[in-house]
Backbone as a printed PyTorch tensor [residue, N CA C, xyz], in Angstrom:
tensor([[[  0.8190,  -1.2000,   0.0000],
         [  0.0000,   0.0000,   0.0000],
         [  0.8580,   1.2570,   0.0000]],

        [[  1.7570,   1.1550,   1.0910],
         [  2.9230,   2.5790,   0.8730],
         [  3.1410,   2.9300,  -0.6040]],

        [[  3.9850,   1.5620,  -1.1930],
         [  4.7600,   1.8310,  -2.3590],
         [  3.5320,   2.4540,  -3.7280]],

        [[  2.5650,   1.7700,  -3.2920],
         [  1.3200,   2.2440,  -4.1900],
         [  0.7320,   3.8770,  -4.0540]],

        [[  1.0050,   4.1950,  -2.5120],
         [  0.7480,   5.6540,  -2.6630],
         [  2.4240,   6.5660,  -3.3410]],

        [[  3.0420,   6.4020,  -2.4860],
         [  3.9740,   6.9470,  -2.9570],
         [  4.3740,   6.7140,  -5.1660]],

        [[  4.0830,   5.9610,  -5.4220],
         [  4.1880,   5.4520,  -7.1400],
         [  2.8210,   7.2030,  -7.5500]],

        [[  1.5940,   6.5950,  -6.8940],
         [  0.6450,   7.5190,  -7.0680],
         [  1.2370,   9.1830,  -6.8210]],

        [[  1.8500,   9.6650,  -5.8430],
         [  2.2640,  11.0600,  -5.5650],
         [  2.7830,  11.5390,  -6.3750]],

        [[  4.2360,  10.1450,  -7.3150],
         [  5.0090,  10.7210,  -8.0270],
         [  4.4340,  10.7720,  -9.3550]],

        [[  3.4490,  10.1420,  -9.9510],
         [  2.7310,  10.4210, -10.9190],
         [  1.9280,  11.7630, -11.0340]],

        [[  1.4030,  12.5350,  -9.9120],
         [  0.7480,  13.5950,  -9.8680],
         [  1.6260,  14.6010, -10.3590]],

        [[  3.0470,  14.7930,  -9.7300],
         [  4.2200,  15.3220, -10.0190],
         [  4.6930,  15.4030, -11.7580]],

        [[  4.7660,  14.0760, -12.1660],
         [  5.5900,  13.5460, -13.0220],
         [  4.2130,  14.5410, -14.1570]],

        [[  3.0720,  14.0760, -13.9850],
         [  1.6720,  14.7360, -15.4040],
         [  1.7210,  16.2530, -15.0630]],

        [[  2.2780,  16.6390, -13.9280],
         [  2.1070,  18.0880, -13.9260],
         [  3.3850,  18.8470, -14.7940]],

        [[  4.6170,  18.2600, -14.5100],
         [  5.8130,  18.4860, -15.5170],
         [  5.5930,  18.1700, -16.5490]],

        [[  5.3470,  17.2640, -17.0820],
         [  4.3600,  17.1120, -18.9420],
         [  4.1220,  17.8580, -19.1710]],

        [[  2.9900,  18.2840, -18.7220],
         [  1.7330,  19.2990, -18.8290],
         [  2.4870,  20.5130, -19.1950]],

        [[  3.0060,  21.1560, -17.8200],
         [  4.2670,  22.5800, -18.2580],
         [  5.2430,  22.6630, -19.3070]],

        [[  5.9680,  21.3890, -19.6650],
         [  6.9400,  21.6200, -20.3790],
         [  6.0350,  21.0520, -21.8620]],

        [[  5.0200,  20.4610, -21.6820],
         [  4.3670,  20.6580, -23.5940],
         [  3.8810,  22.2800, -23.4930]],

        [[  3.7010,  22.9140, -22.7750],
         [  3.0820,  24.0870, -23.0820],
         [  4.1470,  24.7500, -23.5920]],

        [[  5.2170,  24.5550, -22.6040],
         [  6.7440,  25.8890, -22.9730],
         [  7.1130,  25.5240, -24.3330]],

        [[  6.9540,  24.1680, -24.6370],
         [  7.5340,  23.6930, -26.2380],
         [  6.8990,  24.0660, -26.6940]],

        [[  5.3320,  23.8380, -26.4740],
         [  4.8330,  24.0490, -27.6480],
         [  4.4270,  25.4880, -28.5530]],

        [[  4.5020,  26.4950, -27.3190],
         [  4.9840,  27.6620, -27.7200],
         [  5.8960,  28.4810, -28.4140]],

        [[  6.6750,  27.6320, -28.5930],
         [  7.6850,  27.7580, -29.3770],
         [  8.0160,  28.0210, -30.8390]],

        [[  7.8100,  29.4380, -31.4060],
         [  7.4010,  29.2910, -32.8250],
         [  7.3950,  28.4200, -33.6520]],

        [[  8.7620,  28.5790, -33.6630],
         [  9.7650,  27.0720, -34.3350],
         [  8.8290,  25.9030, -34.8110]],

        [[  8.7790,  25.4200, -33.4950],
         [  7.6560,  24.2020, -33.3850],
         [  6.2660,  24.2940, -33.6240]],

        [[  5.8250,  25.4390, -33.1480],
         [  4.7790,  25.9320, -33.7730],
         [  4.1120,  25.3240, -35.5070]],

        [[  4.4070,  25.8600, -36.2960],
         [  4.7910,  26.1650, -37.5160],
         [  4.9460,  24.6990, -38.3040]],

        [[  5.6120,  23.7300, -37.5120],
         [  5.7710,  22.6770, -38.4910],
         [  4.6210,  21.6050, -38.7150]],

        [[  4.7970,  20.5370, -39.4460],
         [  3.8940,  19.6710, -39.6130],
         [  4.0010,  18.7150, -38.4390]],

        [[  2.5880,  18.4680, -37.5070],
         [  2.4460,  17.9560, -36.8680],
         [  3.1400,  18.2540, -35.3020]],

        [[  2.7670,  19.9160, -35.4830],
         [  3.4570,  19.8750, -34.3570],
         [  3.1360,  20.0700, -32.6490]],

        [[  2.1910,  19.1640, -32.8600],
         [  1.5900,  18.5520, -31.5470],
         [  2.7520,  17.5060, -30.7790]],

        [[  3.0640,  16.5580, -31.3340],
         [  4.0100,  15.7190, -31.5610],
         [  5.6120,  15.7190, -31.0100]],

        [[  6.1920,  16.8510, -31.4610],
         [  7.3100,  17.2820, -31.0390],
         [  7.1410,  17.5370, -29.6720]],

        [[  6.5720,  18.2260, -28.7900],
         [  6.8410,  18.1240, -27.2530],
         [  6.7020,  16.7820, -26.5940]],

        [[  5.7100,  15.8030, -27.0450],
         [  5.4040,  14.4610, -26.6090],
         [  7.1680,  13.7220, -26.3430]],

        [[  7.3850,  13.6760, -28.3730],
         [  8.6360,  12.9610, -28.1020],
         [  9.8050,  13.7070, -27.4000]],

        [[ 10.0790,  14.8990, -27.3090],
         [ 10.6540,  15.3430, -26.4550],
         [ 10.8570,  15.0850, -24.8190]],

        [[  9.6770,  15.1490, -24.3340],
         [  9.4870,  14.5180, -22.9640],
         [  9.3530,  13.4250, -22.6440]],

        [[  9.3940,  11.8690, -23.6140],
         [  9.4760,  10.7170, -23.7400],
         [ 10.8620,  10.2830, -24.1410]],

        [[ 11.5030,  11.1770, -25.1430],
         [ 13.1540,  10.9470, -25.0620],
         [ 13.8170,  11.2660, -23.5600]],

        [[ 13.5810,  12.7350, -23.1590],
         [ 14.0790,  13.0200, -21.5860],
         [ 13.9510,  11.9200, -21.0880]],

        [[ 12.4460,  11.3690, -20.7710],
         [ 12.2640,  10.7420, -19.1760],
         [ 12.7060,   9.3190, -19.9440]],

        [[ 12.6770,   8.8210, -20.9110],
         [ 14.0430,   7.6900, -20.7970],
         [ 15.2900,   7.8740, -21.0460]],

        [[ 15.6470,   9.0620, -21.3400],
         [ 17.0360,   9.2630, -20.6690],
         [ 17.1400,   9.3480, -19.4910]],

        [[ 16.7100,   9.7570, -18.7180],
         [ 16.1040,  10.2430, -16.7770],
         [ 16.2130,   8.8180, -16.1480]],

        [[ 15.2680,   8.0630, -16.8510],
         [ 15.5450,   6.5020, -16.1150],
         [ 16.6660,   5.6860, -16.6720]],

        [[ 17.1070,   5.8870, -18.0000],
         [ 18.3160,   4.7210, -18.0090],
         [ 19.5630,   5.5710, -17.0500]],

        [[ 19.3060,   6.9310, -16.9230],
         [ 20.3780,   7.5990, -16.3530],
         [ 20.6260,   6.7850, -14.7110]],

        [[ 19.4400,   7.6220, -14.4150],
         [ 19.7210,   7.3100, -12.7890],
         [ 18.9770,   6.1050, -11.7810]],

        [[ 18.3060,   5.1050, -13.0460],
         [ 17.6650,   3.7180, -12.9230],
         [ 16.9980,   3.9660, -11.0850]],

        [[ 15.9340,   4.8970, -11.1820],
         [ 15.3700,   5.4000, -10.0760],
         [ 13.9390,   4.4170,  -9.6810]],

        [[ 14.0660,   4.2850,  -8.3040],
         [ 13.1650,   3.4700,  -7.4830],
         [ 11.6570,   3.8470,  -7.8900]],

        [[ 10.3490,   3.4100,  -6.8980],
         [  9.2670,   3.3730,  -7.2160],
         [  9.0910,   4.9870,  -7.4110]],

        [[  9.1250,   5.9560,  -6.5340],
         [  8.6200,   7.0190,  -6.4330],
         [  9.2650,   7.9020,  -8.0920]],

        [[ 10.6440,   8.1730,  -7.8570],
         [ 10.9990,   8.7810,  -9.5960],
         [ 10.4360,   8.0250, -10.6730]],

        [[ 11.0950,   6.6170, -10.2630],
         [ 10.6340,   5.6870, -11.7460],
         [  9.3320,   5.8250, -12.3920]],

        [[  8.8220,   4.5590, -11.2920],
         [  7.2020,   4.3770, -11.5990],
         [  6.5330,   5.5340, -11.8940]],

        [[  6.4570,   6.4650, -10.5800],
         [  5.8620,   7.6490,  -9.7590],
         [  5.8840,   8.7220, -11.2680]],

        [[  7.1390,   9.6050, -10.8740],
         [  7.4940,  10.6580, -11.5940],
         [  7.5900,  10.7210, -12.5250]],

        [[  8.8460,   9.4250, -13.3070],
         [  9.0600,   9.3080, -14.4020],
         [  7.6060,   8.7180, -14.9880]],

        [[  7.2000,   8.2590, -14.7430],
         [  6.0460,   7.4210, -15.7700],
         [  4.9840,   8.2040, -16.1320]],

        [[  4.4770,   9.1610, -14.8950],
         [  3.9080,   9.9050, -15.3560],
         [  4.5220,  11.2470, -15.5950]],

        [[  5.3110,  11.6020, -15.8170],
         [  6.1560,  12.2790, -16.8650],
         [  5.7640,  11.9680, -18.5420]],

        [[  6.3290,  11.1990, -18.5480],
         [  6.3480,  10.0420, -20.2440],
         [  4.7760,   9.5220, -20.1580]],

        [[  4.6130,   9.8820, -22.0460],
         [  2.9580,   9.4830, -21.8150],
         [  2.4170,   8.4960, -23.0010]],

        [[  2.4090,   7.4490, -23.0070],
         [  1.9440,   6.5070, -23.4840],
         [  0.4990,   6.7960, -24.1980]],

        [[ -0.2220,   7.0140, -23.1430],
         [ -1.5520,   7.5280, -23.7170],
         [ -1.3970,   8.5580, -24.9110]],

        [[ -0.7380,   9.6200, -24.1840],
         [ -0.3850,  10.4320, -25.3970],
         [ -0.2640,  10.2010, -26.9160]],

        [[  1.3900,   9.6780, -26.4930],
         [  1.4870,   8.9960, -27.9650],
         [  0.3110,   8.4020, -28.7260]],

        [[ -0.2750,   7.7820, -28.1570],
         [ -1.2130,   6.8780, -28.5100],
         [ -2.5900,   7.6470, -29.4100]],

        [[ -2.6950,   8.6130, -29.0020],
         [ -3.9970,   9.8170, -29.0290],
         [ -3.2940,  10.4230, -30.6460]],

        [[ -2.0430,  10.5830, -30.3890],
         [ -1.1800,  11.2830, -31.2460],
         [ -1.1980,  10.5410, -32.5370]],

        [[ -0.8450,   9.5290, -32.2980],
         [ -0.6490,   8.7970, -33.7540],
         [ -1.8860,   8.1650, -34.4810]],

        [[ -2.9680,   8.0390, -33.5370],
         [ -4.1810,   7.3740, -34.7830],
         [ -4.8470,   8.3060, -35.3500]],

        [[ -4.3720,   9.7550, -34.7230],
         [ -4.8570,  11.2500, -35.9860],
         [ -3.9540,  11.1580, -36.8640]],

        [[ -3.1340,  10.2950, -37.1930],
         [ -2.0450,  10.1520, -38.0900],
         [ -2.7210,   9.6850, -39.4880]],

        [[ -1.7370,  10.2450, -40.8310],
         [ -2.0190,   9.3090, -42.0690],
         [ -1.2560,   7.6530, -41.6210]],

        [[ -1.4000,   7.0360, -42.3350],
         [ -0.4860,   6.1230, -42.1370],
         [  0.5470,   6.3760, -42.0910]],

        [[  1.5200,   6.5900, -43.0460],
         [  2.4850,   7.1570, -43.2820],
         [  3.3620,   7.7480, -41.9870]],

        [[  2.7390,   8.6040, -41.4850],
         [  3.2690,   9.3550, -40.7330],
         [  2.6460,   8.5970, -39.1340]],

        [[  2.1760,   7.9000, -39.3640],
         [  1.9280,   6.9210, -37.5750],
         [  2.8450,   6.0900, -38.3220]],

        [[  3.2280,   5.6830, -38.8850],
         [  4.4140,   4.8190, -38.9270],
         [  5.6830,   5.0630, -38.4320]],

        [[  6.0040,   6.2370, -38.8220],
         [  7.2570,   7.0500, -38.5970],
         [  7.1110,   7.7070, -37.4040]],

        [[  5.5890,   7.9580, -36.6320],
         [  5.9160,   8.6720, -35.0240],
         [  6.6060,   7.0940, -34.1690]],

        [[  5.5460,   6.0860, -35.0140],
         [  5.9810,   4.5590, -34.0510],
         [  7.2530,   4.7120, -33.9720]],

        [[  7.6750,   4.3780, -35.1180],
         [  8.9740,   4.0810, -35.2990],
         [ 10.3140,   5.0410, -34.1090]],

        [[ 10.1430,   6.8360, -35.0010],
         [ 11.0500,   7.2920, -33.9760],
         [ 10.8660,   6.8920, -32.6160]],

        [[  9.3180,   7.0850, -32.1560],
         [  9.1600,   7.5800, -30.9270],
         [ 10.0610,   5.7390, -29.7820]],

        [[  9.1820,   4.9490, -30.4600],
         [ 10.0530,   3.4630, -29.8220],
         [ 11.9790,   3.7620, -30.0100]],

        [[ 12.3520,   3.9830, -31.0870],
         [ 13.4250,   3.5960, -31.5090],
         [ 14.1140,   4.3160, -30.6030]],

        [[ 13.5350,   6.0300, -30.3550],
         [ 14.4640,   7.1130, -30.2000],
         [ 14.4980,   7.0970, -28.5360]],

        [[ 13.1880,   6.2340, -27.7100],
         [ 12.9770,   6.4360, -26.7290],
         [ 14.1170,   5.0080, -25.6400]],

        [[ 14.0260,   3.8690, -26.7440],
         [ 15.2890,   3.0370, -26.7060],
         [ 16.7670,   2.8970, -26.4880]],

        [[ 16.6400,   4.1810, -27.6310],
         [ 18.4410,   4.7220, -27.8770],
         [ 18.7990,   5.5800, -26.4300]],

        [[ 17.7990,   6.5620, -26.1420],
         [ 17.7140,   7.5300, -25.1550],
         [ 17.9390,   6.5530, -24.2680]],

        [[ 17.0560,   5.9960, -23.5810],
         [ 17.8300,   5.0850, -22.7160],
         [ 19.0680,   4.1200, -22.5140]],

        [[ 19.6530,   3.4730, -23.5710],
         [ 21.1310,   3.0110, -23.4520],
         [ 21.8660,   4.0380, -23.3700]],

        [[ 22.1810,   4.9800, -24.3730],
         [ 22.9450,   6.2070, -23.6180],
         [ 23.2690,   6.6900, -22.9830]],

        [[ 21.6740,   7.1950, -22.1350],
         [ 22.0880,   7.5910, -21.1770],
         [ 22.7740,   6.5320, -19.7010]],

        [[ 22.4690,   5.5410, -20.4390],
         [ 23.2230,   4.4040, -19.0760],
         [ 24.3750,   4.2040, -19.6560]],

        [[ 24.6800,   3.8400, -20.5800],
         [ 26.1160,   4.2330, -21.0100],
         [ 26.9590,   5.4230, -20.2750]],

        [[ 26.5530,   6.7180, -20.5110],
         [ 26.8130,   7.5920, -20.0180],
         [ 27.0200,   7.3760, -18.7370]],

        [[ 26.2050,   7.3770, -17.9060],
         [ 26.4620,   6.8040, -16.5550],
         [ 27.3410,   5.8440, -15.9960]],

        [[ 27.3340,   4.9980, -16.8520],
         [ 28.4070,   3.4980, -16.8930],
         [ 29.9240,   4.0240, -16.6080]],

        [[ 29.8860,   4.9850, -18.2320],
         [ 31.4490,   5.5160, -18.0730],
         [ 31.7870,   6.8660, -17.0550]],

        [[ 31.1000,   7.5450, -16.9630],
         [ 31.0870,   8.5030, -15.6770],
         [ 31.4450,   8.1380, -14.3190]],

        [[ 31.2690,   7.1130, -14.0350],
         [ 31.8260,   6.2920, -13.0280],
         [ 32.9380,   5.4580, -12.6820]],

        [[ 33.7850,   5.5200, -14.4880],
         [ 34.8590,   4.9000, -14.6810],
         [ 36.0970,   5.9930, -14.2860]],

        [[ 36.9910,   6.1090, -13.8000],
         [ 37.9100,   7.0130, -13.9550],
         [ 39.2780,   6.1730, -14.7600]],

        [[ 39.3580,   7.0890, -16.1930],
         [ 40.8130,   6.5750, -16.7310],
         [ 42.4030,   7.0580, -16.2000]]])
């Protein structure tokens, strides 16, 4: 029951940082302007928060909690069946591939950061 509230707290946390940082992106002329650019803050904050967890491979409260609801599955999900095909192919694709890579890296990173030559 603890670990279940505490998972729950850090999720309240984790959708409220989403929430802020798709707004700051998405404000963003830049991003504004392009095709599909709903999209770009999603994978943005789904690359972070698996960089965030392969980084610092964090317990229930960051992991589960923060990070998870940080990173949004649903999202994506909402995101890509307004898609042509075409282009839900290619959010699948980056968004798995890029959210993959983001995570070995950043544990890589970590791996060797801890090495001193």
């Amino acid at each position: 029951m603890r670990e279940s509230l505490l998972v729950g707290a850090g999720a309240v946390i984790g959708a409220l940082a989403r929430w802020g940082l798709s707004l700051g992106v998405g404000a963003i002329p830049a991003i504004a302007t392009v095709p599909y650019a709903e999209i770009w803050p999603l994978l943005l904050i789904n690359f972070l928060g698996s960089a965030l967890m392969g980084y610092f491979k964090p317990g229930p409260f960051w992991g589960k909690g923060v990070l998870g609801g940080f990173t949004s599955f649903s999202a994506f999900t909402a995101a890509t069946v307004t898609m042509t095909a075409a282009g839900a192919l290619a959010h699948v694709f980056f968004t798995v591939a890029g959210c993959i890579a983001c995570y070995i890296l950043a544990d890589a990173l970590r791996q060797r950061g801890g090495q001193h030559v």
